[in-house]
C-alpha positions in Angstrom: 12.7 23.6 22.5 15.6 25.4 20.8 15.8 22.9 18.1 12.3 23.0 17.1 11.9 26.6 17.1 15.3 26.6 15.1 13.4 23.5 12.7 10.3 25.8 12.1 12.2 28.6 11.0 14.4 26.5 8.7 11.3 24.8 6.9 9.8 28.6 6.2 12.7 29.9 4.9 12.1 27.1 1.9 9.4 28.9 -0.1 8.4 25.4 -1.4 8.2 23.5 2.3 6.3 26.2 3.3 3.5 26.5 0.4 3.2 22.7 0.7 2.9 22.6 4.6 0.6 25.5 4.2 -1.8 23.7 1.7 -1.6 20.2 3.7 -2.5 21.6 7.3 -5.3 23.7 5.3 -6.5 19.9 3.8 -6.2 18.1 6.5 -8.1 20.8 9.2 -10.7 20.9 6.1 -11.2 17.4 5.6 -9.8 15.5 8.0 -10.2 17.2 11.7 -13.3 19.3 11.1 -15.6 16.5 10.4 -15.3 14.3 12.6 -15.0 16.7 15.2 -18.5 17.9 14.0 -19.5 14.6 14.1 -19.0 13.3 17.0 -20.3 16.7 18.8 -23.4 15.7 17.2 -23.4 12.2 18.2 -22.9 13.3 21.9 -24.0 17.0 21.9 -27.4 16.1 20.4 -29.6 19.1 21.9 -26.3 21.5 23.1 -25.2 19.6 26.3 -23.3 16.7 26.8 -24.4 13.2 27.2 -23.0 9.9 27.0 -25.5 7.4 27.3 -24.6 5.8 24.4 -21.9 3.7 26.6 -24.4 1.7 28.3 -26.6 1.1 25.3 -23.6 -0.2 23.5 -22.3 -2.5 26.1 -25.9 -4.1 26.4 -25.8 -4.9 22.3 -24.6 -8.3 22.0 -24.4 -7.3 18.3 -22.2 -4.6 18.7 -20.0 -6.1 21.0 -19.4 -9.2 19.2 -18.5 -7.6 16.5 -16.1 -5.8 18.3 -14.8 -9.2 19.1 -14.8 -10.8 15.9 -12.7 -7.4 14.7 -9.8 -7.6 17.0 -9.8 -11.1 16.8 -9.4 -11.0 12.3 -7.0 -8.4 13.2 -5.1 -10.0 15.3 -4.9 -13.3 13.2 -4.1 -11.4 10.2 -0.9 -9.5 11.7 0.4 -13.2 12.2 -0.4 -14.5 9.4 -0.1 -12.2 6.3 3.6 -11.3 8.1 4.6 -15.3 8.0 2.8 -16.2 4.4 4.1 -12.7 3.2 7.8 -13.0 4.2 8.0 -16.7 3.3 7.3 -15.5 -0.2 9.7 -13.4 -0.5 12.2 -15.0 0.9 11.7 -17.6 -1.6 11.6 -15.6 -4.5 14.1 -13.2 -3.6 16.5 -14.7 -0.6 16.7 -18.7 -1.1 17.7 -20.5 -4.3 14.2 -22.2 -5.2 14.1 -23.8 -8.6 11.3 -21.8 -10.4 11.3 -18.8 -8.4 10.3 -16.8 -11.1 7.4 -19.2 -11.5 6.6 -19.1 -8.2 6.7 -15.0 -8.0 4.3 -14.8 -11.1 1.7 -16.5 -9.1 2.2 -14.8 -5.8 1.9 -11.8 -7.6 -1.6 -12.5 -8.7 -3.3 -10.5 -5.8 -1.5 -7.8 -7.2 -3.3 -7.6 -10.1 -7.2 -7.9 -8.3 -8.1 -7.7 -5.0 -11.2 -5.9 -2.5 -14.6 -6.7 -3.5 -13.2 -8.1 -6.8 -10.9 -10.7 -5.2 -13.5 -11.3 -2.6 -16.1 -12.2 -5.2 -14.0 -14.2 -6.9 -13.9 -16.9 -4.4 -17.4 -16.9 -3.7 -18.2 -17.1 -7.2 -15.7 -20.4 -7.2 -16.1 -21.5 -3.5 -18.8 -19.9 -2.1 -22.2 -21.6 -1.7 -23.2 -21.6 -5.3 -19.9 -21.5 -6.7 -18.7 -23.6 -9.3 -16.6 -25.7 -6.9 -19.3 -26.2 -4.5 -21.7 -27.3 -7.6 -19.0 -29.8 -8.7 -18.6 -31.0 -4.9 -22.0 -31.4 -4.2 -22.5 -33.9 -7.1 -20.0 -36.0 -5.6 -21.0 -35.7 -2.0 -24.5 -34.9 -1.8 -24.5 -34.4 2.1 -21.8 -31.9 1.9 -22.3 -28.4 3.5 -22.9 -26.2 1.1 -21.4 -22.8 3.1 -18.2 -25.0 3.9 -16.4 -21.6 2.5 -18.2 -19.6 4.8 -17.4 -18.0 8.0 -14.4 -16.7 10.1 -12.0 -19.0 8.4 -13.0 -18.0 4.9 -12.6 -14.6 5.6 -9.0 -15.0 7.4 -7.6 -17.2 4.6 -9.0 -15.1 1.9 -7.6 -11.6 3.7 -4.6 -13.4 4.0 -3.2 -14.5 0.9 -5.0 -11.1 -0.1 -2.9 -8.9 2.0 0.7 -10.0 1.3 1.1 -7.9 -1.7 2.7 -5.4 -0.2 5.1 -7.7 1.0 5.9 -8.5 -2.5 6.9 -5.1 -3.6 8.1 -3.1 -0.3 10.1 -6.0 1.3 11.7 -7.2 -2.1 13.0 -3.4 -2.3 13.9 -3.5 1.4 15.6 -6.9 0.6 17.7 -5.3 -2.0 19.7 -3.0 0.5 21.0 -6.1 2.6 25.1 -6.1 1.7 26.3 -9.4 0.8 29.7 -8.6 2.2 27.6 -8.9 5.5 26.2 -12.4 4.7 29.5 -13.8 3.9 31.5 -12.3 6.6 28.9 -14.0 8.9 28.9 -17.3 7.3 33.1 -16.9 7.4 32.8 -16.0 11.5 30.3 -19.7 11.4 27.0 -18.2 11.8 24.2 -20.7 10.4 21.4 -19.9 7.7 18.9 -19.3 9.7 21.2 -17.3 11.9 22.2 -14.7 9.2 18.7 -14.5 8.4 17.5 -13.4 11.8 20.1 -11.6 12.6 20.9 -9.4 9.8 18.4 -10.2 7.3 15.2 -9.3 9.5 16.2 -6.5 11.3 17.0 -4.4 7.6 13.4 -5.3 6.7 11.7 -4.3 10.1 11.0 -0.6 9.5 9.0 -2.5 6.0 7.3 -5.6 8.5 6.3 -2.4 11.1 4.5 -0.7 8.3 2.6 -3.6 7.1 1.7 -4.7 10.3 0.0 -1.5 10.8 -1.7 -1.7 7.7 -2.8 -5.4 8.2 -4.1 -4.5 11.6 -6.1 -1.4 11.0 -7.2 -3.0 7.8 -8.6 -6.3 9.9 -10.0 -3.9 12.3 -12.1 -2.3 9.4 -12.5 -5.7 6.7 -15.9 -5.0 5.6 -16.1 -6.7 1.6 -14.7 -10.0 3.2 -16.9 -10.4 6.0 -19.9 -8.9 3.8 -19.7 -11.3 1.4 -18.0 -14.2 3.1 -18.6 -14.1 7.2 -21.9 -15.1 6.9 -24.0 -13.4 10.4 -21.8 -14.7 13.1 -18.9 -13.2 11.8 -19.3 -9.9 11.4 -17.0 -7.8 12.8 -17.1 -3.7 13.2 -17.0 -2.3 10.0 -20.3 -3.4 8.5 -22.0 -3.1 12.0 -21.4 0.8 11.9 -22.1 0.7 8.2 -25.7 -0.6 9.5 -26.0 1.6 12.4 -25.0 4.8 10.5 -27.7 4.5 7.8 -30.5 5.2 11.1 -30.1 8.5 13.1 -31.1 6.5 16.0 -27.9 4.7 16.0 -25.7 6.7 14.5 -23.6 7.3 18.1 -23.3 3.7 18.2 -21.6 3.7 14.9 -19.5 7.0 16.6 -18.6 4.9 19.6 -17.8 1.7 17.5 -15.2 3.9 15.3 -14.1 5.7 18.7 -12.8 1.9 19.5 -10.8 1.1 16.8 -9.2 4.6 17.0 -7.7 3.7 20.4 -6.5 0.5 19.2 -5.0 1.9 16.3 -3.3 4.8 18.8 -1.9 2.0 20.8 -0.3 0.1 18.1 1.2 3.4 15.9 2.8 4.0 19.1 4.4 0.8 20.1 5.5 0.1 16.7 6.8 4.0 16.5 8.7 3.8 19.9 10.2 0.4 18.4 11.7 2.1 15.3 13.2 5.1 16.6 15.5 2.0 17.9 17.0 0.6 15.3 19.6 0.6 12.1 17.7 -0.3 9.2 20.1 -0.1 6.4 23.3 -3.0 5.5 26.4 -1.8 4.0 30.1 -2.2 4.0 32.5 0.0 2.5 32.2 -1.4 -1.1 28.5 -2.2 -1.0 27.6 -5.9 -3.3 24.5 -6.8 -4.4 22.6 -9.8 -2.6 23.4 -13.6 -4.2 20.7 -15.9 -3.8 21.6 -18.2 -0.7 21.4 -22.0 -1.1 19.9 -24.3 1.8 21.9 -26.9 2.8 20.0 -29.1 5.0 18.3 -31.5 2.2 15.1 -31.4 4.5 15.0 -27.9 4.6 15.7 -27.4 1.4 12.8 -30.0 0.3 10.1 -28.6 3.1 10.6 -25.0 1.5 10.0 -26.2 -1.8 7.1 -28.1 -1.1 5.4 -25.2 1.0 6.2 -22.6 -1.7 4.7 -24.3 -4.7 1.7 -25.3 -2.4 1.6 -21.7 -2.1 1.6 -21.2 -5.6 -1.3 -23.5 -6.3 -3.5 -21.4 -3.5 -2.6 -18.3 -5.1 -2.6 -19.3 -9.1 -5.7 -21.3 -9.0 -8.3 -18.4 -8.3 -7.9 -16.5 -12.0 -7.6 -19.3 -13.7 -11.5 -20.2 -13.9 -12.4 -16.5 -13.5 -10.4 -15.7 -16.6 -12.5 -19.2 -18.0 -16.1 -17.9 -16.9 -16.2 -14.9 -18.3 -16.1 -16.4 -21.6 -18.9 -18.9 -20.4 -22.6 -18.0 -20.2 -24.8 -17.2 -16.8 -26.3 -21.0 -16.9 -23.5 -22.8 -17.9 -21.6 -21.3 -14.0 -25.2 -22.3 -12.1 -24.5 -26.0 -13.3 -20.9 -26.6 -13.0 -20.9 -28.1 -16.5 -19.0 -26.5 -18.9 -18.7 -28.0 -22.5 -17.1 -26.3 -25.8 -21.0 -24.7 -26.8 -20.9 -22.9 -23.5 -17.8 -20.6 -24.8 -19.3 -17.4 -25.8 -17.8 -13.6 -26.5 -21.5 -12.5 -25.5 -20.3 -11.1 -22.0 -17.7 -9.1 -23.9 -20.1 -8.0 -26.6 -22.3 -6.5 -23.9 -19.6 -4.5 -22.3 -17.1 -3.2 -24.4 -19.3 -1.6 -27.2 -21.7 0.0 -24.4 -20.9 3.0 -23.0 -23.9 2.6 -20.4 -21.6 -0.9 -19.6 -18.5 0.6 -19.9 -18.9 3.7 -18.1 -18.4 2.0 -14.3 -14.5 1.5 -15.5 -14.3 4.9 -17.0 -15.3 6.4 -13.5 -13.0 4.3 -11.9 -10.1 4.8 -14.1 -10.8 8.7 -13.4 -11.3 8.7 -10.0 -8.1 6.2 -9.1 -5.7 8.1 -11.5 -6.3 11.5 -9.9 -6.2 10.3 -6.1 -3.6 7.9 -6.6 -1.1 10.5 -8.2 -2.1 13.2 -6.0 -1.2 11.9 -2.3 1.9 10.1 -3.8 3.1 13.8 -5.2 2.2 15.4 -1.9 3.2 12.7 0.8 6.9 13.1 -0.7 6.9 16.6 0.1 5.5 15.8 3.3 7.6 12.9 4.3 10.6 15.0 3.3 9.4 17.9 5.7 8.7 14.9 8.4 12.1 13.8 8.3 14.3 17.3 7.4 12.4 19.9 10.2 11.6 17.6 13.1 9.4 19.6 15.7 6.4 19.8 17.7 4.4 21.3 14.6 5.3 18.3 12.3 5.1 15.7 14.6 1.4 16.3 15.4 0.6 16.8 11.4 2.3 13.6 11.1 0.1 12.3 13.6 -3.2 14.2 12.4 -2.4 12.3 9.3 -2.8 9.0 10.3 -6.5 9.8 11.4 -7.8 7.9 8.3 -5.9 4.5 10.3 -7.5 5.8 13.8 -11.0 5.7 11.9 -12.9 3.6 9.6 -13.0 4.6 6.3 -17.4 4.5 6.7 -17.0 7.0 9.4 -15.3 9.4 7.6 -17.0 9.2 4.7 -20.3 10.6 6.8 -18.5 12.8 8.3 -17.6 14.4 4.8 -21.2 13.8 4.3 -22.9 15.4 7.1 -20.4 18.3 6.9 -20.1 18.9 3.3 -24.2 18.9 2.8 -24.2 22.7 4.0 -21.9 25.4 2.8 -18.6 25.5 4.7 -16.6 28.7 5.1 -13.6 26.7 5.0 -13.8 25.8 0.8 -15.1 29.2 -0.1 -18.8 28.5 1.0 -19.6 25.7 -1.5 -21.6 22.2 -0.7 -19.4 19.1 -1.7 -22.0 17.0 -0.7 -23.7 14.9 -4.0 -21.1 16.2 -6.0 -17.7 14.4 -7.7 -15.6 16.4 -5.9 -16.4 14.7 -2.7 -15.5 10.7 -4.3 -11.9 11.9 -4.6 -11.0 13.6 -1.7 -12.2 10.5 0.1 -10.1 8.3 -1.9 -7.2 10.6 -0.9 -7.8 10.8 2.4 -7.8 6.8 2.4 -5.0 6.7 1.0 -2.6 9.2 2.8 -1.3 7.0 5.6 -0.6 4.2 3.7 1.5 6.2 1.3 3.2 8.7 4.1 4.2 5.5 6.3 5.8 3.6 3.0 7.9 6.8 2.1 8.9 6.9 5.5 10.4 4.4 6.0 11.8 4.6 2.5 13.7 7.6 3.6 14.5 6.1 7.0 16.3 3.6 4.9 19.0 6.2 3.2 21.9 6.7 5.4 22.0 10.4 6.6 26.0 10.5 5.4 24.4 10.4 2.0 22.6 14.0 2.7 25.8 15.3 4.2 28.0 14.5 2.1 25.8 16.2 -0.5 25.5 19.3 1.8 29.3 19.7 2.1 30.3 19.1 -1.6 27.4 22.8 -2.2 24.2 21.1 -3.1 21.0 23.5 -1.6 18.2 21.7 0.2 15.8 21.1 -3.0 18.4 20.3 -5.4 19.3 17.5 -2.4 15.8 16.3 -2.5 15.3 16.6 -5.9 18.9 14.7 -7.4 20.1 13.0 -4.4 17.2 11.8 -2.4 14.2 11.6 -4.8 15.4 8.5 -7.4 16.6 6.8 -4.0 12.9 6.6 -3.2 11.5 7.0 -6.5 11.2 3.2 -7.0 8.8 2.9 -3.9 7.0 5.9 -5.1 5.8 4.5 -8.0 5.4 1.1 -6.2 2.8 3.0 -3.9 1.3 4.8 -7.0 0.2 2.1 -8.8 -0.9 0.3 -5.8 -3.1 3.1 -4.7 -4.5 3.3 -8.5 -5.0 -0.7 -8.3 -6.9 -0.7 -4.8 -9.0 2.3 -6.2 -10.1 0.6 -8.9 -12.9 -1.5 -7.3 -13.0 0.5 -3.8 -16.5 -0.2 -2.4 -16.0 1.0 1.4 -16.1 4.3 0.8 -17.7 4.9 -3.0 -20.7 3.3 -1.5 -21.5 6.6 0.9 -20.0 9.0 -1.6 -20.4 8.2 -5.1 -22.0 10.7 -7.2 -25.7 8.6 -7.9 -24.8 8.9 -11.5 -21.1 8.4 -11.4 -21.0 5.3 -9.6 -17.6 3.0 -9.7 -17.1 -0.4 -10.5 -17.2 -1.7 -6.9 -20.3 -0.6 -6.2 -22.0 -2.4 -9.7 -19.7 -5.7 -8.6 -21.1 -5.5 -5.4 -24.7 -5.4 -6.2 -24.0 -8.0 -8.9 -22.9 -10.2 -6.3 -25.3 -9.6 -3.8 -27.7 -12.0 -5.8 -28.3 -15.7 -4.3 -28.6 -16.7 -8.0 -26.0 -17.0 -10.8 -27.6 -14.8 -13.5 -26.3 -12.7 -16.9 -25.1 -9.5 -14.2 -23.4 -12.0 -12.1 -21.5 -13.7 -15.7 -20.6 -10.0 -16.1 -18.5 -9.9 -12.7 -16.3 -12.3 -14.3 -15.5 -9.8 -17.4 -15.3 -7.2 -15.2 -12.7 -9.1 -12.8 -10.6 -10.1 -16.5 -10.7 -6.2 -16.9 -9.3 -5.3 -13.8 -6.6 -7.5 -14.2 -5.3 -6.8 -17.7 -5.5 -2.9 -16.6 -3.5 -3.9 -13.5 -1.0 -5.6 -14.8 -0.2 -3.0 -17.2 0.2 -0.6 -15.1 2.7 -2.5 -12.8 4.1 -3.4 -15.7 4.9 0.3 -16.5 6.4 0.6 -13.1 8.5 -2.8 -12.8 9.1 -4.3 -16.5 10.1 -1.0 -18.3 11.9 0.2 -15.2 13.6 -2.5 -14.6 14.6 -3.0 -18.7 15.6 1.2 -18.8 18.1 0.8 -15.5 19.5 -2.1 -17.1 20.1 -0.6 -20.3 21.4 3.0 -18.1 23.8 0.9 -16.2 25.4 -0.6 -19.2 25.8 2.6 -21.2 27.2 4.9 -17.9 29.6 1.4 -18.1 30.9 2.1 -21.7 30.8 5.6 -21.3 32.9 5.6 -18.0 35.6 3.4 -19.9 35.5 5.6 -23.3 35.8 9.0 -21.5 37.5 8.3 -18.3 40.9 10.3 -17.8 43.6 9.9 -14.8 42.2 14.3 -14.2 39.0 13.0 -13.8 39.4 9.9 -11.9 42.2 11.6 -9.6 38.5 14.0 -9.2 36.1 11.1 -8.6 38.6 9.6 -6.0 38.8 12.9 -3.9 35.1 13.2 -3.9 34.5 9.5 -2.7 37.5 9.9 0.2 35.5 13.5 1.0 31.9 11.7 1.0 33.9 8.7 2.8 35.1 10.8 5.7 31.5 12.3 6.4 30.0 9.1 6.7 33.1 7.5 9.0 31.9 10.6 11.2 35.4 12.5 10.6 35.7 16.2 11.9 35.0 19.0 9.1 37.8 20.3 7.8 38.6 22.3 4.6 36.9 20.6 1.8 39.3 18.5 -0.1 41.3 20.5 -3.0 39.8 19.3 -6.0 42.4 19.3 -9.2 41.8 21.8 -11.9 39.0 20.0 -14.6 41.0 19.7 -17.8 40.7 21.5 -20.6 37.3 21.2 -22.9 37.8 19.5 -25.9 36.2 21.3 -29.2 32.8 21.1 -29.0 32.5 20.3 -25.3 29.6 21.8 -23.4 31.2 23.4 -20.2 27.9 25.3 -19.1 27.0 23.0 -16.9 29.1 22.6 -13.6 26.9 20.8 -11.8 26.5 16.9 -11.0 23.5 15.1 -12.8 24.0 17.5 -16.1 21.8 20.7 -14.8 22.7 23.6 -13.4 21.6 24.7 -10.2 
């Protein structure tokens, strides 16, 4: 009790903790508790008393409780198999020697670039039962099922190659902090391949694997384009269900009760998987830290069946934008037959898009609304996760959990809750209706995306050693100039990672623009979705397909911005600090640098505090040296 009453005075004493703990318990009460809470009181205080008869009416719908089956079923399914597909590919593109990795990544990382309702139509469009494929099939093999790419198994392969992007970026940067000092000390004490890769490998890439578990869990728990366009009506699971019973007041507390389900399952599972990693060491390193080599599989057999799978792999994932990228090039009649010649290439779906602003506008909106969410929770969940971890107490541990609620429920019973709330003036944003307005689009999309991003800087800070922190302490460093020179670019890359995840994701969100986008400010999931809804191939549905090119050429340059120039401005940083280090370096200075690393080296070996070590005196400046400027990192404090 001492300690978290000592922790809360600590975090108010920083002016900047404090205004941004302030402003998030003042969001999250606003948006996030108040809502539902109203919600649900009217669900089951409907005339001022309570009543819970909506228990037995659910239990007595067959639909309802199917699809409470067919949820945790999808869910659990996809927690096996996005973690095995997922890890596989990054352990072939980042871990193993495979000839063509880079290959191999390019197409892995095609989900990257499109995915939700976009992705979703994309098969359907190919595989679905007027897809191209089918058309071509059906020629071929008249009998043939038309709706063969329909049903639970559509939907779990689709989500599943869908859902391992995160894998891609968050486990490749987790991957990167494995010491290869460690890997060859094992191999030198006999351990096997697949030993070192159990033993140490996995374990520094479980606080990543527990994080995307959660978010392939909770997001098979609420699938809702998939199953929507794909299940067909026996495999519906929750989502859409309370989508259809929320749009009747009549069954609006079975929608309630439905979401009350899958907050308990979520509860459950944050718990277990948080209890598991308060556990465990999740960072590698040796004294003199090396960067991971590639490792080489022996076993011919091995080496063959891992090649093999991966470029299987690659096929599944590369094939899909292939003849989307084709199609939109190709007119509306030209899909419906499956024949494609050289007069059915036309620019005509392009003509009609980019020069209209009427056609334009949907990506406009989008762009907008995903910019704006996307950088604001990846700004304020640093703050926060740096609060989380620095002032551990009662207070922040239930904000921490209060932020999760958009994982406890479904992103459709939120968004009316903001709804039903918002439609009459609320004290608590200064007496003004949200409901109808813009506002409302883009505090959903930031409320959707606040877990995701809290949880993957998490465990992006759980991953610096705390000897790192101390060591800065010791040597002066106050609390924000820590976080801002010393722990920030350790997580920056993942930040930005997140960022322009969230503002890909956003990009063709349907879940929740469909309850509240502004009627004449509607984003491009909602026009892809209505375009798809169509049994026939027509111009709207040739449009999808220009649309889907869009989405990708935006997407790609934006992780571009985050990976390619990143990666090409650390290079070029680490080779000038090299020729600078060997132009400038002097025995003053380097006697300097070796009494700071033996200082930091003691903290971390857990040595007692003693005197700080004497530093010698900093030669004298050279004409035209700027001395104003003690500090580390070239700023003064």
């Amino acid at each position: 009790m001492r300690r978290s009453g000592t922790s809360m005075g600590a975090m108010f004493r920083s002016p900047l903790f404090a205004v941004v703990f302030l402003v998030v318990a003042w969001f999250v009460v606003t948006f996030m508790v108040w809502p539902n809470i109203r919600l649900l009181l009217q669900v089951f205080r409907p005339e001022g008393a309570w009543s819970f008869d909506v228990f037995p009416k659910l239990f007595s719908s067959d639909r309802a409780m199917q699809s409470l089956r067919n949820s945790f079923l999808l869910a659990v399914v996809l927690s096996v198999s996005v973690n095995v597909v997922g890890t596989f590919i990054v352990l072939v593109t980042r871990y193993f020697d495979i000839k063509g990795s880079r290959i191999l990544f390019v197409g892995f990382a095609t989900t990257l670039l499109y995915g939700g309702v976009v992705l979703v139509s994309g098969y359907n469009l190919i595989y679905g039962p007027r897809g191209f494929v089918t058309t071509i099939l059906s020629r071929f093999f008249p009998g043939m099922d038309t709706a063969w790419f329909t049903g639970f198994l559509a939907v779990a392969l689709v989500s599943t190659f869908a859902g391992t992007g995160n894998h891609l970026l968050f486990m490749t940067n987790a991957l990167s902090k494995v010491d290869f000092q460690t890997i060859e000390a094992a191999k030198q004490l006999g351990a096997s391949t697949w030993g070192i890769l159990w033993r140490i490998v996995l374990p520094v890439l479980r606080p990543i694997i527990f994080s995307i578990t959660i978010l392939t869990f909770l997001g098979g728990l609420g699938a809702m384009a998939a199953p929507l366009i794909l299940g067909g009506p026996d495999s519906q699971p929750i989502t859409p269900m309370i989508l259809t019973f929320s749009n009747s007041l009549a069954s609006r507390d079975l929608a309630a009760t439905l979401a009350l389900f899958l907050g308990l399952a979520t509860m459950v599972l944050l718990a277990v998987l948080n209890r598991l990693e308060r556990g465990g060491t999740y960072f590698s390193v040796s004294k003199g830290p090396v960067a991971l080599t590639k490792q080489t599989i022996r076993n011919p057999v091995a080496n063959a069946i891992v090649h093999v799978g991966a470029y299987l792999l690659f096929l599944i994932y590369a094939i899909p934008p292939g003849p989307i990228t084709i199609f939109s090039f190709t007119d509306a009649a030209a899909i419906a037959s499956g024949t494609i010649s050289w007069e059915s290439f036309t620019l005509e779906n392009y003509a009609k898009i980019v020069p209209a602003p009427t056609a334009f506008r949907p990506f406009l909106i989008s762009m907008g609304y995903s910019a704006v969410a996307s950088g604001t929770v990846v700004i304020a969940m640093l703050f926060v996760a740096r609060i989380l971890q620095r002032f551990p107490n009662t207070v922040t541990r239930w904000l921490e959990y209060l932020l999760h609620l958009p994982w406890v429920l479904p992103a459709t019973m939120i968004a009316l809750a903001l709804i039903i709330t918002f439609s009459t003036p609320q004290a608590l944003v200064a007496g003004q209706v949200l409901t109808g307005t813009v506002v409302i689009l883009a505090i959903g999309y930031i409320i959707e995306k606040i877990p995701f991003t809290l949880r993957m800087l998490k465990a992006s800070f759980m991953g610096i050693p705390e000897s790192v922190e101390e060591a800065a302490s010791i040597l002066g460093a106050s609390q924000f100039y820590t976080f801002r020179r010393v722990l920030l670019p350790l997580v920056l890359p993942a930040a930005t990672a997140i960022a322009a995840l969230n503002f890909n994701s956003l990009l063709d969100n349907y879940d929740t623009a469909v309850f509240l986008a502004h009627p004449f400010f509607q984003p491009l999931g909602i026009f892809i979705r209505n375009a798809t809804a169509n049994e026939t191939i027509n111009d709207t549905t040739a449009l999808t397909f220009v649309y889907t090119v869009l989405l990708m050429l935006i997407s790609g340059v934006t992780m571009w911005l985050v990976y390619g120039r990143s990666t090409t401005s650390r290079r070029r940083r680490r080779t000038w600090l090299r020729g600078l280090g060997s132009r400038r370096a002097t025995p003053a200075h380097a006697t300097a640098t070796t009494a700071t690393t033996q200082r930091i080296a003691d903290v971390a070996a857990g040595k007692p505090d003693g005197a700080p070590a004497a530093l010698p005196p900093a030669p004298a400046p050279s004409a035209g040296t700027d001395t104003s400027d003690p500090t580390p990192g070239g700023k003064s404090r």
